[in-house]
C-alpha positions, 0 to 999 in steps of 0.5 A, a space after each residue: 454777116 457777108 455770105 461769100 462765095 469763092 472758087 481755106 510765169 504769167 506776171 501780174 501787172 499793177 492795175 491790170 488782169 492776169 490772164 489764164 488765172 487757173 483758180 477761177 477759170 470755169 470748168 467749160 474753159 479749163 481745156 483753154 487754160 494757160 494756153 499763152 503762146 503763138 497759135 494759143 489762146 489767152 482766157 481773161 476774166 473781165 469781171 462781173 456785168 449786167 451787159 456783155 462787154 467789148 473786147 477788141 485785140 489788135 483792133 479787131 473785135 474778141 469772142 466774149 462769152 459768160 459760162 453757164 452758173 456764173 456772173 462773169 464774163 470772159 474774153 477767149 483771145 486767138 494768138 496768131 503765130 506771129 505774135 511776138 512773146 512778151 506783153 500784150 494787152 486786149 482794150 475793153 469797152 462797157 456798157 458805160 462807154 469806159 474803156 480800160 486795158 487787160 494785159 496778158 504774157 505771151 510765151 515763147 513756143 518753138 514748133 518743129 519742122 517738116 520737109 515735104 517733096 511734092 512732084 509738082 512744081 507748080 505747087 512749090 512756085 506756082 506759075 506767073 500765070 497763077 498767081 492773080 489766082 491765088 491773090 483773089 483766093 486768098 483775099 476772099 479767104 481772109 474776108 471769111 477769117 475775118 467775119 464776125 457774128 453776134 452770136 456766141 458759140 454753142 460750144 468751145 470743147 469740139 469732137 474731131 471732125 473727122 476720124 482719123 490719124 493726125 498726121 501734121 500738127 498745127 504750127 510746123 515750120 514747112 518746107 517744100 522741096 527744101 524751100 521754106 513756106 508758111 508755117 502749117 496753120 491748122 491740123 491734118 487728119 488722114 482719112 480715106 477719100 470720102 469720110 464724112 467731114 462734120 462741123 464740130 460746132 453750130 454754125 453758118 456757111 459762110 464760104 465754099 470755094 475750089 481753091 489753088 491751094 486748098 482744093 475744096 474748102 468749106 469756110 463755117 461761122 460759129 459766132 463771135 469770130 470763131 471760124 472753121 476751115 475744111 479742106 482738100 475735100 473731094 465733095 462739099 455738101 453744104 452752100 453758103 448761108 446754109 445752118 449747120 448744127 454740130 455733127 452735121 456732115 459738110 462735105 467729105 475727105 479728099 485730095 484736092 489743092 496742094 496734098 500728098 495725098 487724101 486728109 482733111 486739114 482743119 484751120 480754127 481762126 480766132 480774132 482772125 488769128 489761126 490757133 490750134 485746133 488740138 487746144 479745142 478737142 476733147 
């Protein structure tokens, strides 16, 4: 794994497997089901298996995991919010060398959306001075989105990570001083300034930075290419290559980066794919 360090109606197909079949999914993933829409996840049974498979979406690799009590494997699919509604399919690869496709139907989601005023302009259209900035940040921000450890997960179903009122959802259409922007792609928790912020699952830093943006960001690896973003902290409390075990504190709410004021917002990104947060709470 590269440590980085920076300045965050389902159709059965003949011959193929339906994802988020409700019967058999297992318990620890029924928080995850019939989730198939831009920003979700789909579940799909890849069957029994002496030896974990591969799965890979888009070409990028898919956390695969076998829930405790049972023989079968499962690929957990992140849907960007880009991704178009209809079929799509994941490739397998066994242990054997075979390679076979799974499809699963992705459903149309209309998001709401959100015009926000911000009294500094620069943070609506960032100077041209700014911009290489930006570029080399965001850069080393999707190399951490797109890491991927061998490990499985130590848990899918999360605690908050920090207490408070969730102010803006995940996936609104947002607007800045009336000019549209990228869709919010993780989810907002408004915290005072100094909140312990805690990682919901096992992991390994992987990327802290003071970003244009994002302010102070916390990248964590939880395996698999499961990857939690913090930011707009006021404090970061971890460096990279540390282990964090669920619960610990890794940094504190705050301000920083492109806000109104003090929150934490919260990216989960699978297969390099935001998804909703929300869908992993209990």
């Amino acid at each position: 794994m590269q440590v980085l360090l920076g300045l965050g109606a389902l159709a059965l197909v003949p011959g193929y497997a339906l994802a988020n079949q409700k019967s058999n999914i297992p318990a620890n993933l029924a928080h995850l089901g019939n989730k198939t829409f831009p920003g979700g996840v789909a579940l799909i049974d890849l069957g029994a298996s002496s030896v974990r498979p591969q799965v890979f979406f888009e070409g990028k690799p898919v956390l695969v995991l076998q829930p405790a009590q049972t023989d079968q494997w499962w690929a957990v699919v992140g849907i960007s919010l880009a991704t178009a509604p209809g079929t799509h399919e994941v490739t397998v690869s066994s242990a054997d060398g075979l390679t076979s496709q799974k499809t699963f139907q992705v459903r149309q989601k209309k998001y709401p959306e959100q015009h926000i005023k911000l009294k500094d302009r620069k943070y609506v259209s960032p100077p041209a001075q700014t911009l290489k900035r930006i570029e080399q940040e965001l850069e080393m921000q999707i190399d951490a989105y797109r890491s991927y450890s061998p490990h499985q997960p130590s848990n899918l179903l999360f605690d908050p990570p920090s207490p408070g009122r969730r102010s803006s959802p995940f996936g609104l259409q947002r607007f800045f001083n009336g000019e549209p922007r990228n869709p919010h792609s993780g989810l907002d928790i408004a915290a005072p300034t100094g909140t312990s912020v805690r990682a919901p699952a096992d992991g390994t830093v992987i990327l802290i930075g003071d970003y244009f943006f994002n302010g102070l960001t916390v990248f964590v690896d939880h395996g698999m290419g499961l990857i939690s973003m913090f930011c707009h902290l006021s404090e970061i409390e971890k460096l990279p290559g540390d282990k964090v075990r669920r619960s610990d504190v890794i940094g504190k709410v705050g301000a920083t980066g492109r806000v109104t004021g003090p929150h934490l917002h919260w990216n989960v990104s699978l297969n390099d794919s935001r998804v909703d947060p929300a869908l992993f709470l209990r």
